[in-house]
N, CA, C and O atoms as CSV, one atom per row, in Angstrom:
chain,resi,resn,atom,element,x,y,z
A,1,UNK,N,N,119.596,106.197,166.926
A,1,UNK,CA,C,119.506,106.139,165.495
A,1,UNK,C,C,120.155,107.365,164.848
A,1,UNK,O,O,120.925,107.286,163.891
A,2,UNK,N,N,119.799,108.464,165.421
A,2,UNK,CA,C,120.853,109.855,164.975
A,2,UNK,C,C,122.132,109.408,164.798
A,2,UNK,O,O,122.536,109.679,163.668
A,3,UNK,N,N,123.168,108.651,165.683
A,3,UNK,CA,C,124.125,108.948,165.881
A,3,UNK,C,C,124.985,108.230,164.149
A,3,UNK,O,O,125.804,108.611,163.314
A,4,UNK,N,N,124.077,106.977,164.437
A,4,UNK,CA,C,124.497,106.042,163.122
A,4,UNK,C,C,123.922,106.457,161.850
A,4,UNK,O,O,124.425,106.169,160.764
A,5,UNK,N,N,122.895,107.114,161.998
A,5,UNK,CA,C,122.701,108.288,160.602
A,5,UNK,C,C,123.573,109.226,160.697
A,5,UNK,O,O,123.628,109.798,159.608
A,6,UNK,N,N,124.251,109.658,161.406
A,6,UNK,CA,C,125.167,110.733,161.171
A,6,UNK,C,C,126.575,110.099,160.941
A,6,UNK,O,O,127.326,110.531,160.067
A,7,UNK,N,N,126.905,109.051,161.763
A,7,UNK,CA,C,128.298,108.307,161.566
A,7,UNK,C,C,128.273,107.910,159.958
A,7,UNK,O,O,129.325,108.055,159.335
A,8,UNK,N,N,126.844,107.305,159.118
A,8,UNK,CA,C,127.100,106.667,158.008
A,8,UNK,C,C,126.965,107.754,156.764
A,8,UNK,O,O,127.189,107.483,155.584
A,9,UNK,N,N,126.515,109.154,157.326
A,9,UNK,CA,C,125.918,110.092,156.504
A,9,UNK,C,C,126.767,111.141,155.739
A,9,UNK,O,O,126.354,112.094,155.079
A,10,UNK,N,N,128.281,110.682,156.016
A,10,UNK,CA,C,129.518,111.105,155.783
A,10,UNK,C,C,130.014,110.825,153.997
A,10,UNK,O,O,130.814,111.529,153.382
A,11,UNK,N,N,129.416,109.839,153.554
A,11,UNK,CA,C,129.730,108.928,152.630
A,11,UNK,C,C,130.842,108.215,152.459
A,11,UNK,O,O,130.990,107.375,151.572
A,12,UNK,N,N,131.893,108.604,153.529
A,12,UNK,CA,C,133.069,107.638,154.179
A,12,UNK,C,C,132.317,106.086,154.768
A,12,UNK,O,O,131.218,105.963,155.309
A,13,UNK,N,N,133.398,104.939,154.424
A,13,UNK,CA,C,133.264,104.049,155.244
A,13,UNK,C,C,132.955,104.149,156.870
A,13,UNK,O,O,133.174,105.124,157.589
A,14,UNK,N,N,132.604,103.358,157.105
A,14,UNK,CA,C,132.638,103.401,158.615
A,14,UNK,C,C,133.125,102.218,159.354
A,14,UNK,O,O,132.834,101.158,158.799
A,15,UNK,N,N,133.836,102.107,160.537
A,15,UNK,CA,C,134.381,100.873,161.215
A,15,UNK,C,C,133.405,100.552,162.367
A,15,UNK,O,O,133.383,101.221,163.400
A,16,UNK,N,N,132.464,99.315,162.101
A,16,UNK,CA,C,131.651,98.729,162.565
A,16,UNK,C,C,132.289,97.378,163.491
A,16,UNK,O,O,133.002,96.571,162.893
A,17,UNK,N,N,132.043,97.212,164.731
A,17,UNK,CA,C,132.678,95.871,165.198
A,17,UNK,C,C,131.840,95.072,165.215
A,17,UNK,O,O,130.818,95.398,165.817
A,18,UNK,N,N,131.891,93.563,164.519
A,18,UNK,CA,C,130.741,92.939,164.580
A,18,UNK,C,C,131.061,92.121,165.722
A,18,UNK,O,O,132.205,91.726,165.944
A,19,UNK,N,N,129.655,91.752,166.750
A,19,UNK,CA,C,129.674,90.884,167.472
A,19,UNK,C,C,127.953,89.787,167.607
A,19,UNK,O,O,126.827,89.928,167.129
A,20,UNK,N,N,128.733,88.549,168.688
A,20,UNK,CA,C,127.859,87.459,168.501
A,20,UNK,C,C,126.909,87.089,169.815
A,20,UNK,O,O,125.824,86.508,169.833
A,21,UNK,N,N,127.653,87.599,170.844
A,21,UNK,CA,C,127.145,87.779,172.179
A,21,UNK,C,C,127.699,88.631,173.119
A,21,UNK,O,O,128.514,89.539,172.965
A,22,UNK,N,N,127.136,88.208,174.134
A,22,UNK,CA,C,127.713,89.861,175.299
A,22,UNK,C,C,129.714,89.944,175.763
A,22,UNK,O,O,130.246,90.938,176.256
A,23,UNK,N,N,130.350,88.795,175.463
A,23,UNK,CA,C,131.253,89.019,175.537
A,23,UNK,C,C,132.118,89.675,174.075
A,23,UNK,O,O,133.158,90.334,174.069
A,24,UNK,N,N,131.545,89.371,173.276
A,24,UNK,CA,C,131.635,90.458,171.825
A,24,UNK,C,C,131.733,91.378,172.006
A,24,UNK,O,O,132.618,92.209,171.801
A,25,UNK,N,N,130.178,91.384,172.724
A,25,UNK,CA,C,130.015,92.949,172.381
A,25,UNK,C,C,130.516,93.742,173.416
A,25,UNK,O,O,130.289,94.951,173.363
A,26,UNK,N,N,131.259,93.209,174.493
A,26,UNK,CA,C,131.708,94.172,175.490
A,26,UNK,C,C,133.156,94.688,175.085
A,26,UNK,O,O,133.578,95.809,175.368
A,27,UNK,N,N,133.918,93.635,174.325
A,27,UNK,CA,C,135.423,94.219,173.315
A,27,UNK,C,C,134.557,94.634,172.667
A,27,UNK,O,O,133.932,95.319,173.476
A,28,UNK,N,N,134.090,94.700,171.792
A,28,UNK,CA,C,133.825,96.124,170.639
A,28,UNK,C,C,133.505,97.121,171.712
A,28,UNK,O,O,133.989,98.175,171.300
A,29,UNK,N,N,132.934,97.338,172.890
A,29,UNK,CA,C,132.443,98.700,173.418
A,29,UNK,C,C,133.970,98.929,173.781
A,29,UNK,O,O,134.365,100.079,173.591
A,30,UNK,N,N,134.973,97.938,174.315
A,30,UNK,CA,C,136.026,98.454,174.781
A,30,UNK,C,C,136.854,98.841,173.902
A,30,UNK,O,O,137.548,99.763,174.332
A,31,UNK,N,N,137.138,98.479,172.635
A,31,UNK,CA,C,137.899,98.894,171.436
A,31,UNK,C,C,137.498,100.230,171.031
A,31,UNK,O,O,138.429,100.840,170.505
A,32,UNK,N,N,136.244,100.979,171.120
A,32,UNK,CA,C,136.153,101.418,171.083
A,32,UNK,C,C,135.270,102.009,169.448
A,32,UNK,O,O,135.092,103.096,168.900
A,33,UNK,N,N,134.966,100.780,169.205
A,33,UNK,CA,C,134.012,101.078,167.436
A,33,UNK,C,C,132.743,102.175,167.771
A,33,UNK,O,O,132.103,102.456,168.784
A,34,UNK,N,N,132.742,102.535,166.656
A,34,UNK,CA,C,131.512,104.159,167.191
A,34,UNK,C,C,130.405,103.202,166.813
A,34,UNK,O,O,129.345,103.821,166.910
A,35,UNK,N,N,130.200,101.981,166.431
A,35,UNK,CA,C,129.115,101.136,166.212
A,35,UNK,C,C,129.347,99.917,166.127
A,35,UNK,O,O,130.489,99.472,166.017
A,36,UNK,N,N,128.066,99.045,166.174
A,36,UNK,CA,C,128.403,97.632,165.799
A,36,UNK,C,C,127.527,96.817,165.051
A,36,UNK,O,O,126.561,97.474,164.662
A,37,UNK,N,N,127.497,95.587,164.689
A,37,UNK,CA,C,126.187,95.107,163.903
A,37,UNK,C,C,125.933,93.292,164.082
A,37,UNK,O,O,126.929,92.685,163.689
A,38,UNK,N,N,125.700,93.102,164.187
A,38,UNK,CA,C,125.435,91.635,164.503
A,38,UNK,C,C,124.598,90.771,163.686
A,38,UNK,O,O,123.493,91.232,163.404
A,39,UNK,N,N,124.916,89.515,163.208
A,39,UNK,CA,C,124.434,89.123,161.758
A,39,UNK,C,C,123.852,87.330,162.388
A,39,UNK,O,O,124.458,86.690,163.248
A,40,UNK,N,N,122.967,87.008,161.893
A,40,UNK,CA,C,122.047,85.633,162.161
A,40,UNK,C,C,123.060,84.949,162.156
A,40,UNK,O,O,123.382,84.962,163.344
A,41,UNK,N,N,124.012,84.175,161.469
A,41,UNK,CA,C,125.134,83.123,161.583
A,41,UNK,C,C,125.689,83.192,162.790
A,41,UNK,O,O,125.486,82.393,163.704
A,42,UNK,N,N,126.568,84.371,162.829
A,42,UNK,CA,C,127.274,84.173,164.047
A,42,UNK,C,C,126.792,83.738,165.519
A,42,UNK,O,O,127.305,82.999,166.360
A,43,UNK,N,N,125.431,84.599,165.493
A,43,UNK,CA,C,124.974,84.200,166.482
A,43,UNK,C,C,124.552,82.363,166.525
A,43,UNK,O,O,125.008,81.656,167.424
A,44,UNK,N,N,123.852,81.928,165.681
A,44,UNK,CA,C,123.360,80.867,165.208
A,44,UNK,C,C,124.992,79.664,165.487
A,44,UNK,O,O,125.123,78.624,166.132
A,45,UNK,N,N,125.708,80.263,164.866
A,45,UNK,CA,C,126.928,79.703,165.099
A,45,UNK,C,C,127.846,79.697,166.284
A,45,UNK,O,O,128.977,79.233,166.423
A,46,UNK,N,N,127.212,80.209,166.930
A,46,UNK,CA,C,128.233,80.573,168.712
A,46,UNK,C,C,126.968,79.684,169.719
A,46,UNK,O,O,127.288,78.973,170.672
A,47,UNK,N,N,125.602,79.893,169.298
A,47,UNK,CA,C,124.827,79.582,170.800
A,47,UNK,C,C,125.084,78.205,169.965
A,47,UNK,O,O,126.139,77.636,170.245
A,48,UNK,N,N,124.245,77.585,168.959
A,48,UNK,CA,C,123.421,76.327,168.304
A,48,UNK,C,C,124.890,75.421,167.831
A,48,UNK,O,O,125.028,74.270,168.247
A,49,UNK,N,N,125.976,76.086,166.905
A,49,UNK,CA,C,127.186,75.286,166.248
A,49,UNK,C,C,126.097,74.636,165.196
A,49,UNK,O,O,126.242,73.468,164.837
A,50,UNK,N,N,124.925,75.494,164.682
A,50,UNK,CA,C,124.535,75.447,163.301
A,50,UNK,C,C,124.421,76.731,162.376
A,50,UNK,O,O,124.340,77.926,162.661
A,51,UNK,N,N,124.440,76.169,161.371
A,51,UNK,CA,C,124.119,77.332,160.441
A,51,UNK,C,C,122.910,77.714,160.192
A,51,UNK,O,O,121.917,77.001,160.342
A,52,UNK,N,N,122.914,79.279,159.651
A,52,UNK,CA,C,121.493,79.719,159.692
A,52,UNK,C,C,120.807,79.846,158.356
A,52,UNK,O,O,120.932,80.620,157.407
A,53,UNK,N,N,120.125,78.929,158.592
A,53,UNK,CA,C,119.360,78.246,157.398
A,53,UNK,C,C,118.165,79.057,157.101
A,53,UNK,O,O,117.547,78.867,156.054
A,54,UNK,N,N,117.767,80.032,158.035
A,54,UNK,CA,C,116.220,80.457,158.737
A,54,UNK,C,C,115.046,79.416,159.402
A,54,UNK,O,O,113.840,79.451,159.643
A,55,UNK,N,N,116.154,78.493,159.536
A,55,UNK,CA,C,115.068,77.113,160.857
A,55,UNK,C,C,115.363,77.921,162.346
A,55,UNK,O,O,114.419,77.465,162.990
A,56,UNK,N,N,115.945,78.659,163.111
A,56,UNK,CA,C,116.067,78.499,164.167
A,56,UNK,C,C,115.287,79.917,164.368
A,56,UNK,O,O,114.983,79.945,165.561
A,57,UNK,N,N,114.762,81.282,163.638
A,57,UNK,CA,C,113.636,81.789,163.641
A,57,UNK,C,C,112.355,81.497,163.683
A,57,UNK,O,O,111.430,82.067,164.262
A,58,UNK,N,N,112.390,80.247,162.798
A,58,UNK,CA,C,110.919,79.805,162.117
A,58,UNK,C,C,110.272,78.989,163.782
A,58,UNK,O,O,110.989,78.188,164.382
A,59,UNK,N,N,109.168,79.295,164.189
A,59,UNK,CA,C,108.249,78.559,165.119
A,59,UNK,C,C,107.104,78.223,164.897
A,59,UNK,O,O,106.460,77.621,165.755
């Protein structure tokens, strides 16, 4: 958590790689982004090929 409080604490943008699963996220570690962030759709949209409605949280 330091590191991304300090990366965002700049008041510069920052270059975030977003990813959806482990092959994502292994190019962003290899590209080399000082971070990354990952958002409900994509994922929702890569495992299911639905959108995230907040049904596939809800149990």
């Amino acid at each position: 958590m330091a590191r991304l409080r300090a990366l965002l604490g700049h008041g510069k943008p920052a270059p975030l790689g977003g990813m959806y699963d482990g092959t994502s996220a292994r190019l962003v570690e290899r590209l080399g982004f000082p971070a990354a962030f990952i958002e409900g759709y994509a994922v929702s949209a890569s495992l299911y090929s639905e959108s995230d409605i907040g049904l596939l949280n809800q149990t």
